[in-house]
N, C-alpha and C positions, 0 to 999 in steps of 0.2 A: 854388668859384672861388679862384684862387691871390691874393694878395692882390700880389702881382709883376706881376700882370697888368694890362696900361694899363685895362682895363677894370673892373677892379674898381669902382672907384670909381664909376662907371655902376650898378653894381649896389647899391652904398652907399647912395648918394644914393636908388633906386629906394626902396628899403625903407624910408628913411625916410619917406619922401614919402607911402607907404600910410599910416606908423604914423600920421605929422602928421595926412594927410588924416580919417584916421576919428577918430581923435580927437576932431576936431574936428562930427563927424557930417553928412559930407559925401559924398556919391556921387559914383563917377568923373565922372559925366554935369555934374554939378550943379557942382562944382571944374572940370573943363573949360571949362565957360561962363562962370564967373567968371574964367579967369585968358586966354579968348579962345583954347585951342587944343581940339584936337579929343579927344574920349573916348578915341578909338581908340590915339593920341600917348600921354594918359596912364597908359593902359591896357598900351601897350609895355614904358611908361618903369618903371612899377611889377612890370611881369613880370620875374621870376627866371631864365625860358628864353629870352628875346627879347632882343639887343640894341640899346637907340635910344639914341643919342648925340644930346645936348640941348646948348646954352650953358649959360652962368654967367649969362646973362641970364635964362634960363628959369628957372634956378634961383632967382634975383633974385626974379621976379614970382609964384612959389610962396611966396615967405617973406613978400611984402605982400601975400597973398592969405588967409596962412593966419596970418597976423598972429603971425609968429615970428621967431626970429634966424636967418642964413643958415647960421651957422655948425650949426643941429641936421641940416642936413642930411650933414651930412660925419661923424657922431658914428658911431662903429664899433662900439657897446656891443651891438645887440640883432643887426645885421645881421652884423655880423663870428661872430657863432653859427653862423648858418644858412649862411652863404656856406662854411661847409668841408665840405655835404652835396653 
């Protein structure tokens, strides 16, 4: 993905969100019901082929859920890799 692309960033934040999520040793399912949306939502949001456009709100309530700064979600180090496949 072009990083020119409005959607990039969709896809940034996506990949972080797996890296956080398991990190943390949390299943889609299981992080779903903590943060009150559905497996399938985060399930999108984390897909590489899928795009779901979320708030900065959602964003928000993944970084009090996975008990981090909001800013790791925008970090381009591991995802900006993969996104030029």
């Amino acid at each position: 993905m072009d990083r020119n692309d409005e959607n990039y960033i969709y896809y940034i934040v996506g990949q972080n969100l797996k890296r956080l999520r398991k990190s943390k040793n949390l299943t889609i399912v299981k992080f779903a019901r903590l943060c009150n949306y559905s497996a399938g939502f985060i399930m999108n949001i984390e897909s590489p082929n899928y795009h779901q456009t979320f708030s900065l709100g959602t964003v928000y309530r993944f970084a009090l859920v996975l008990n981090v700064d909001i800013k790791e979600f925008f970090a381009e180090n591991d995802a900006k890799e993969k996104a030029t496949v």
